[in-house]
Rosetta silent file (secondary structure, phi, psi, omega in degrees, C-alpha in Angstrom):
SEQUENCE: XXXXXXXXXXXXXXXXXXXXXXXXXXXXXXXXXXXXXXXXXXXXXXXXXXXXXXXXXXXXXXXXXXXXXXXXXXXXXXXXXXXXXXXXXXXXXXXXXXXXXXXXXXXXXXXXXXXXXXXXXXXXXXXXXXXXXXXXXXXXXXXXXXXXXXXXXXXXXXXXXXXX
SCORE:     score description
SCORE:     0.000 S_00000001
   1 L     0.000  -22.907 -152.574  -11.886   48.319   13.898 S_00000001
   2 L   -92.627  -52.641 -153.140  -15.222   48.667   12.367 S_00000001
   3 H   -87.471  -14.615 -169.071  -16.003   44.662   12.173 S_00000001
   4 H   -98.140   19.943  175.347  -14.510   44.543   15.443 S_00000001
   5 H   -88.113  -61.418 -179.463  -17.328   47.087   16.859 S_00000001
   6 H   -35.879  -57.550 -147.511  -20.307   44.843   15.343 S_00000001
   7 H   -73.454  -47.645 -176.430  -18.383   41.491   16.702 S_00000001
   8 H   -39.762  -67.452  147.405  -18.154   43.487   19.903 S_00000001
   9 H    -3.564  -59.637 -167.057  -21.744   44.516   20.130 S_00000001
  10 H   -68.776  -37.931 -163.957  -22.630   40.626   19.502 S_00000001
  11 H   -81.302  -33.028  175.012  -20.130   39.450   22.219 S_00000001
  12 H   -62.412  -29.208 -146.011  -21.952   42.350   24.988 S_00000001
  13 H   -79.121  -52.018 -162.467  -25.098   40.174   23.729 S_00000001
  14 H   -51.264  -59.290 -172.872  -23.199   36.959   25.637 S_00000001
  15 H   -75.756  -28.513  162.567  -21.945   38.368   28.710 S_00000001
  16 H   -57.136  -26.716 -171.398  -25.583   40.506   29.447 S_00000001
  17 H   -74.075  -45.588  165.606  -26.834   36.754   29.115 S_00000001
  18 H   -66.041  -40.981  179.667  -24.554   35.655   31.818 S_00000001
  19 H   -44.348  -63.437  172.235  -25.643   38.059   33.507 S_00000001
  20 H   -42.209  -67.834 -130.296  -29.419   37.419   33.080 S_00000001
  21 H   -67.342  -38.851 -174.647  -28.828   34.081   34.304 S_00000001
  22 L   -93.898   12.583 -176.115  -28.134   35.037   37.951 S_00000001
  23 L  -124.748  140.182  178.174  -31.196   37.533   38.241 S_00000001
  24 L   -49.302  162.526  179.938  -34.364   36.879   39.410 S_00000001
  25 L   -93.984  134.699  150.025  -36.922   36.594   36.012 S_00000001
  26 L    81.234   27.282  139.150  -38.555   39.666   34.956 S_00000001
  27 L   -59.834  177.400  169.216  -37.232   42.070   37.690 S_00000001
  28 H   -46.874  -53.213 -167.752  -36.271   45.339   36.984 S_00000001
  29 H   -85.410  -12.970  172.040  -32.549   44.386   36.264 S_00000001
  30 H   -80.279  -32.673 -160.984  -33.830   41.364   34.137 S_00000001
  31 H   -93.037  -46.349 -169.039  -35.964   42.989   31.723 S_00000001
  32 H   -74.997  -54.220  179.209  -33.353   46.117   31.412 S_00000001
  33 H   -48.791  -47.383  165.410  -30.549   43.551   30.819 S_00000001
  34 H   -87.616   28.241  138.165  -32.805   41.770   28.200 S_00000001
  35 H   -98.608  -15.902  164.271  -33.623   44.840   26.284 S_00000001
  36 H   -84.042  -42.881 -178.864  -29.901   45.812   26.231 S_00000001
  37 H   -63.958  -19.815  176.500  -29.374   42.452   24.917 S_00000001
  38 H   -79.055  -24.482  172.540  -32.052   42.728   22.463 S_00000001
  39 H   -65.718  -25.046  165.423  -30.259   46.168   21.377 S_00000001
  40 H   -67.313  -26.068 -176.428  -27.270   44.538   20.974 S_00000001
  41 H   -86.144  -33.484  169.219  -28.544   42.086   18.723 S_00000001
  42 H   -71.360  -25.563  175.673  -30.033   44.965   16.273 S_00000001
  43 H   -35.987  -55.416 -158.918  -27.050   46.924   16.614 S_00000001
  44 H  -125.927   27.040  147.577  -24.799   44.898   15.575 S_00000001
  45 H   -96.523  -25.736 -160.801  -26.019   43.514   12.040 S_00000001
  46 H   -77.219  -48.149  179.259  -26.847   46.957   11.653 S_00000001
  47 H   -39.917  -75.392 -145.388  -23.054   48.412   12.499 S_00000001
  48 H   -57.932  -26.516 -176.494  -21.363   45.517   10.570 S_00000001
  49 H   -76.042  -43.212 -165.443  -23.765   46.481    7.013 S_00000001
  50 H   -19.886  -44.731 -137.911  -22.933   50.645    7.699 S_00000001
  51 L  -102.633    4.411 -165.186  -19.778   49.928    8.062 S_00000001
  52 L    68.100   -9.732 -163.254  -19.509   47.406    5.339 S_00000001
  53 L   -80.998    2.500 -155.213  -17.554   45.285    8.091 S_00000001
  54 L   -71.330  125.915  165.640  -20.160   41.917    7.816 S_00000001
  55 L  -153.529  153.493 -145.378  -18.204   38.462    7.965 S_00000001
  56 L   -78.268  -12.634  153.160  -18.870   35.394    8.472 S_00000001
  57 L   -28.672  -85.099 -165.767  -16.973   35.551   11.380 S_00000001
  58 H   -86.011  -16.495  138.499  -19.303   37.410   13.015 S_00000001
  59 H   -32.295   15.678  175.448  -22.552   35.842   11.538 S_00000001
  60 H  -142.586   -8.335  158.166  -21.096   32.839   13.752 S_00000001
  61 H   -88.928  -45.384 -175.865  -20.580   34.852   16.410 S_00000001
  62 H   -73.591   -5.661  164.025  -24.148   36.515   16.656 S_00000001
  63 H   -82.787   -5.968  153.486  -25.319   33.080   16.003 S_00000001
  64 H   -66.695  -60.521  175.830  -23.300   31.796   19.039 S_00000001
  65 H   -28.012  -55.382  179.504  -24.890   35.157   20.599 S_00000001
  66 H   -46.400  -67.156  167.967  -28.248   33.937   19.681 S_00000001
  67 H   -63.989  -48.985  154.953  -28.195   30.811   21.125 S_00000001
  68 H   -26.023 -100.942 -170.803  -26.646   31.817   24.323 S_00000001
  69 H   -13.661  -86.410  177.577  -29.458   34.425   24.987 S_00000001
  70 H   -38.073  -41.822  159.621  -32.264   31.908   24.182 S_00000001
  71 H   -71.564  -45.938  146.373  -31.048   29.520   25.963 S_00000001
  72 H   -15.988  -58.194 -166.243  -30.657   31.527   28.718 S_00000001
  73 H   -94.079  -27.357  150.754  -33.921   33.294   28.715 S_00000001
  74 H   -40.604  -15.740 -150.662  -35.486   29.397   28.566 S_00000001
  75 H  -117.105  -43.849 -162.904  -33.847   28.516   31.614 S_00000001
  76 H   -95.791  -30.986 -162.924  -34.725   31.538   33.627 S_00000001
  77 H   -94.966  -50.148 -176.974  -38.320   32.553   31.869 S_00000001
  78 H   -44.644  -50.567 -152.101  -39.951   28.614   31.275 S_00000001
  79 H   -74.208  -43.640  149.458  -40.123   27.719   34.660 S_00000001
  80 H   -39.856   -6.118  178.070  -42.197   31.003   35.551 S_00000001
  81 L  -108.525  155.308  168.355  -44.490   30.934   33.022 S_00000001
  82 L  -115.251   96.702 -169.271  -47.420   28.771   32.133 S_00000001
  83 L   -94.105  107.353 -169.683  -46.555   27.714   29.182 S_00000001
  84 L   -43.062  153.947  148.932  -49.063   25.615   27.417 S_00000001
  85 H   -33.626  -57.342  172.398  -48.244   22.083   26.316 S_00000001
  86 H   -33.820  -63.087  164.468  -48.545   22.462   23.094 S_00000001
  87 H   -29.020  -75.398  170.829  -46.404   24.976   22.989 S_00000001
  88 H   -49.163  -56.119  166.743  -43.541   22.585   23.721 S_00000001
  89 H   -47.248  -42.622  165.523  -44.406   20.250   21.110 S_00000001
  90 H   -52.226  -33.787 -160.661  -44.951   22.621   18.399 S_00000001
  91 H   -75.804  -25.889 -156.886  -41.568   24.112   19.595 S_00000001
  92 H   -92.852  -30.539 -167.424  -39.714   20.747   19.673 S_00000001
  93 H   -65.010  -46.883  158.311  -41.275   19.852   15.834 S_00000001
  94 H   -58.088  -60.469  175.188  -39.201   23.300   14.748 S_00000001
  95 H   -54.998    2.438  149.781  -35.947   22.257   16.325 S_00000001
  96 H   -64.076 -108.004 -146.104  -36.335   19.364   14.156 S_00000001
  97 H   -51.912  -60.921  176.563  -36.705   20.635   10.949 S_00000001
  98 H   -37.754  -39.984  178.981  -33.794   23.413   11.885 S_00000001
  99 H   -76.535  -24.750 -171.078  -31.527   20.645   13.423 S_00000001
 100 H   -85.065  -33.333 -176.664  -32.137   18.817   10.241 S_00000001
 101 H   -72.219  -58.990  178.159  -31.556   21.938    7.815 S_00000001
 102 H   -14.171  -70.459 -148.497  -28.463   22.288   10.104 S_00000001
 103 H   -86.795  -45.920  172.830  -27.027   18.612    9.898 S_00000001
 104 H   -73.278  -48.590  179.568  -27.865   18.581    5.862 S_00000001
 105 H   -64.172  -26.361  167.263  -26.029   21.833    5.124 S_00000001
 106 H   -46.252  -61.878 -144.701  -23.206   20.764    7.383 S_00000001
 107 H   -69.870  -65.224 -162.242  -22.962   17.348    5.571 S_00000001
 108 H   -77.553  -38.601 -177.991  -23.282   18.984    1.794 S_00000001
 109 H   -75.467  -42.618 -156.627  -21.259   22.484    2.454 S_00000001
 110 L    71.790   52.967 -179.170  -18.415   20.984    5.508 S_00000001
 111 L  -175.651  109.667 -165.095  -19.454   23.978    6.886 S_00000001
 112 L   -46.651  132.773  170.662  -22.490   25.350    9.901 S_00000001
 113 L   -94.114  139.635 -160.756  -24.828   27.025    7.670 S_00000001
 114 L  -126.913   96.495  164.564  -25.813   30.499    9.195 S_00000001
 115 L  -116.897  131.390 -174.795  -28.884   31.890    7.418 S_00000001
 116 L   -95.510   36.099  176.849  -30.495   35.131    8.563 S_00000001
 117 L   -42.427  119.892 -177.031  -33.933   35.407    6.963 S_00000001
 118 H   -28.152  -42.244 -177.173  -36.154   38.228    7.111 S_00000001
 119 H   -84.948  -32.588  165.215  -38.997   35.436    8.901 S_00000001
 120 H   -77.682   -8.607  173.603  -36.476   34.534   11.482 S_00000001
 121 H   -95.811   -9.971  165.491  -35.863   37.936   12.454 S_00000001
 122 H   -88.755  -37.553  179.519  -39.637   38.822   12.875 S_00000001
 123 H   -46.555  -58.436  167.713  -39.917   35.546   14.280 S_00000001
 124 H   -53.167  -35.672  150.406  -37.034   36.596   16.891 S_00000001
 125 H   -47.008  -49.779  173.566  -38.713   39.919   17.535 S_00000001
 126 H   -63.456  -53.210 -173.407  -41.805   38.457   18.200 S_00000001
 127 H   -60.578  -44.354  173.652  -40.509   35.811   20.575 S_00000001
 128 H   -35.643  -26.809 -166.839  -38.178   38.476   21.849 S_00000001
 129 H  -105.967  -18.206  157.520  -41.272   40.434   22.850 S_00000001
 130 H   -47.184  -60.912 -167.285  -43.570   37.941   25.003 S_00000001
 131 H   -51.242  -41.171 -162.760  -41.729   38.732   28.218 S_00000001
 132 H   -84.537   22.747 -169.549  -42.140   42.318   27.750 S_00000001
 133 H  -155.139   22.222  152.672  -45.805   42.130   26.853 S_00000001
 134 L   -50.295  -22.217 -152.487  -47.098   39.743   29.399 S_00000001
 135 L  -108.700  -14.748 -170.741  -49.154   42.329   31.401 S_00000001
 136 L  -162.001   -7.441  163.893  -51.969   42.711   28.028 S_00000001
 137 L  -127.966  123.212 -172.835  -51.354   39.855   25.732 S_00000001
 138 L   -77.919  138.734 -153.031  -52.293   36.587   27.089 S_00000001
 139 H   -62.753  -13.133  150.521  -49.546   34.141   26.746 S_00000001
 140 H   -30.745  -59.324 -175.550  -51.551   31.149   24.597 S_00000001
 141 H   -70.522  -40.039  178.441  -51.836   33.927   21.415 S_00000001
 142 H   -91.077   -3.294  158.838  -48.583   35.057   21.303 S_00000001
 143 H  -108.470   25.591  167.784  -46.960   31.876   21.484 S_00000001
 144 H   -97.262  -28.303  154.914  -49.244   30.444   19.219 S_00000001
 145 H   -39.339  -63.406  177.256  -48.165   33.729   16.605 S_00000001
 146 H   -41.108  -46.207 -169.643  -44.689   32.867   17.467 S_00000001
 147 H   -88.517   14.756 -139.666  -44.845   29.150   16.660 S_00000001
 148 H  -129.739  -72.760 -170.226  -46.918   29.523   13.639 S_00000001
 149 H   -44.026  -42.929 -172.228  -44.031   32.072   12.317 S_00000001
 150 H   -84.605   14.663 -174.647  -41.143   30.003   13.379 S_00000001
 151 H  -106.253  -40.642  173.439  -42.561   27.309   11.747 S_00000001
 152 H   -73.715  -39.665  133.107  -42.788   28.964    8.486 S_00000001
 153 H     3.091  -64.118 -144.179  -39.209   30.407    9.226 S_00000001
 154 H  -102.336   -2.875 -167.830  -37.577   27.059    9.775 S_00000001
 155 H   -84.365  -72.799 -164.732  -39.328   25.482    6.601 S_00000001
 156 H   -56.161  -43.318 -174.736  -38.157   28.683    4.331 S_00000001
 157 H   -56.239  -40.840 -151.779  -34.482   28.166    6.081 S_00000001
 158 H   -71.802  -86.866  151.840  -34.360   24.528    4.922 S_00000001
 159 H    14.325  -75.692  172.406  -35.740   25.772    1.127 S_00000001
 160 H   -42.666  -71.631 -160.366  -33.346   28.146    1.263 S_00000001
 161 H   -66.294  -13.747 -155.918  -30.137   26.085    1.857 S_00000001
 162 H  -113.050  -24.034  117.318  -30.932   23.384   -0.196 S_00000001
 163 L   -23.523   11.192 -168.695  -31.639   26.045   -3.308 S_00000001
 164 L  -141.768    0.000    0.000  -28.472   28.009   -2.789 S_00000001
């Protein structure tokens, strides 16, 4: 029961996503819908260590969870925003080196490598936190914070896997 609270948690993360998807961006019910999804996402690594319940089962589910969301909130947030150029390149330069860390731990494990690193989860906070902080930080600094982090992030994932 206990692993299946966490996996639960992860899986409210999906369906609030679907949700998002069909709401205007950054109404009232979007921004409450994406801060219950971002509670769901602390929740439920936090449940699954309490509880002892952590598997990789669900560290492939919140990383299904993950992706969902983001992709989501890309689809619904990008076109409203004015999102510097740059910004896309820098962004496209990470999903390299992650799709590459990806495709080499696949190829040497036979197995998705899921790594949760302290700099991707400040990384994820921070990105997590542009929408809601639009109104006093202009958006050029904080995605230039973001991409700076997620850069070092996607380097240290790679590091990681190929050391482990």
């Amino acid at each position: 029961m206990k692993c299946q609270l966490a996996n639960l948690l992860t899986s409210f993360r999906i369906v609030f996503s679907g949700v998002i998807l069909f709401l205007t961006p950054l109404s009232p019910f979007f921004i409450t819908l994406y801060i219950a999804a971002g509670v769901t996402d602390i929740a439920d690594g936090t449940v699954a260590r309490l509880t002892d319940s952590t598997s990789e089962k669900g560290s492939k589910l919140d990383t299904i969870a993950d992706i969902v969301f983001t992709a989501v909130c890309m689809i619904k947030l990008l076109p409203v925003l004015n999102v510097p150029v740059w910004t896309y390149c820098w962004a496209a330069v990470i999903a390299l080196i992650k799709a590459v860390t990806i495709v080499k731990g696949y190829i040497r494990d036979k197995k998705f490598p899921a790594i949760h690193s302290l700099l991707n989860k400040i990384t994820g906070a921070m990105l997590f936190a542009i929408p809601l902080t639009l109104s006093f930080i202009e958006l050029r600094y904080s995605t230039a914070a973001v991409c700076t982090l997620a850069t070092f992030a996607a380097i240290q994932e790679g590091y990681q896997l190929k050391n482990r």
